[in-house]
C-alpha positions in Angstrom: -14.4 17.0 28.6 -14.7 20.1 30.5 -15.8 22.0 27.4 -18.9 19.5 27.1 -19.7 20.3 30.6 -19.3 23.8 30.7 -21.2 23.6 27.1 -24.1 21.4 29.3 -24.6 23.1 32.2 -24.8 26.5 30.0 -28.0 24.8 28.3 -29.5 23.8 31.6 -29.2 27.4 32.7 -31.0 28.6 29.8 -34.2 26.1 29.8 -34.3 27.1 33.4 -34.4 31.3 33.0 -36.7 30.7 30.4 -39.6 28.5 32.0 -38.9 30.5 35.2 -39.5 33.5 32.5 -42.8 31.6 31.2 -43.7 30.6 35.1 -43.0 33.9 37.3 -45.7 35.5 39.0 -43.8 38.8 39.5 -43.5 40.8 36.7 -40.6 42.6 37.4 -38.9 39.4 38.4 -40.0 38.1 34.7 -38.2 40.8 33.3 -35.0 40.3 35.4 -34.9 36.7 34.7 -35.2 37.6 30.7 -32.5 39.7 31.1 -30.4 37.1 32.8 -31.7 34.8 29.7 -30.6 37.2 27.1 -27.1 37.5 28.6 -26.4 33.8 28.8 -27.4 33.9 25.4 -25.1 35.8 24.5 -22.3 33.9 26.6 -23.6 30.6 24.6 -23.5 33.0 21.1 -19.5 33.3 22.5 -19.3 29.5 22.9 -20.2 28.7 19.4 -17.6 31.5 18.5 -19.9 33.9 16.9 -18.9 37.4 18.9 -20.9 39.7 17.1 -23.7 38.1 16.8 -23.2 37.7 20.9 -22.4 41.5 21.3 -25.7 42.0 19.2 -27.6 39.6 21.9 -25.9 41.3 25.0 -26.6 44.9 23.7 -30.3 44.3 22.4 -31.4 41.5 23.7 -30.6 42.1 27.3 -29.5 45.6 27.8 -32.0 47.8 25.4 -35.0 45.6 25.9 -34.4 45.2 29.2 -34.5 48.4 30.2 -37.6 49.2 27.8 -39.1 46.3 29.7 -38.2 47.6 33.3 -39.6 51.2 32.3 -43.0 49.7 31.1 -43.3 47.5 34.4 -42.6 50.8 36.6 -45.2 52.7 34.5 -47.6 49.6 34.9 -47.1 49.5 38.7 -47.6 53.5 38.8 -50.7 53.0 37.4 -50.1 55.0 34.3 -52.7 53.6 32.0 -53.4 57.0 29.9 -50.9 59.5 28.9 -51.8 63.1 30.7 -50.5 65.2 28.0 -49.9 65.5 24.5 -52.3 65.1 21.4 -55.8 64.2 23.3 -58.6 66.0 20.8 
């Protein structure tokens, strides 16, 4: 019975990061909230007893595109719209 609810609540959690994901106004607060998405995916990966395809989710999912997310909402916010170096001809 407790493994239903646990099971239950876990999907509620998810429907709510991700049309709080869909909803947010903030884009760094999107980002946080898909990170907090990709990690419960992961825990409901661990659920259904597939642990690598849960360490796949936790390491990609949330931590690698996470931060790539974070970095392009700190470049957006600093303005950074063309690159001041490099191959410009």
């Amino acid at each position: 019975m407790t493994a239903w609810l646990l099971d239950g609540l876990l999907a509620g959690m998810l429907v709510v990061t991700a049309v709080s994901v869909l909803v947010s106004q903030s884009l760094f607060r999107a980002v946080v909230m898909f990170i907090a998405f990709g990690m419960l995916m992961a825990l409901a990966w661990m659920r259904l007893q597939a642990p690598d395809i849960a360490l796949a989710e936790a390491a990609i999912g949330a931590g690698l595109t996470g931060v790539l997310l974070l970095d392009a909402v700190a470049h957006f916010r600093r303005g950074g719209g063309t690159d001041s170096g490099g191959d410009q001809g």
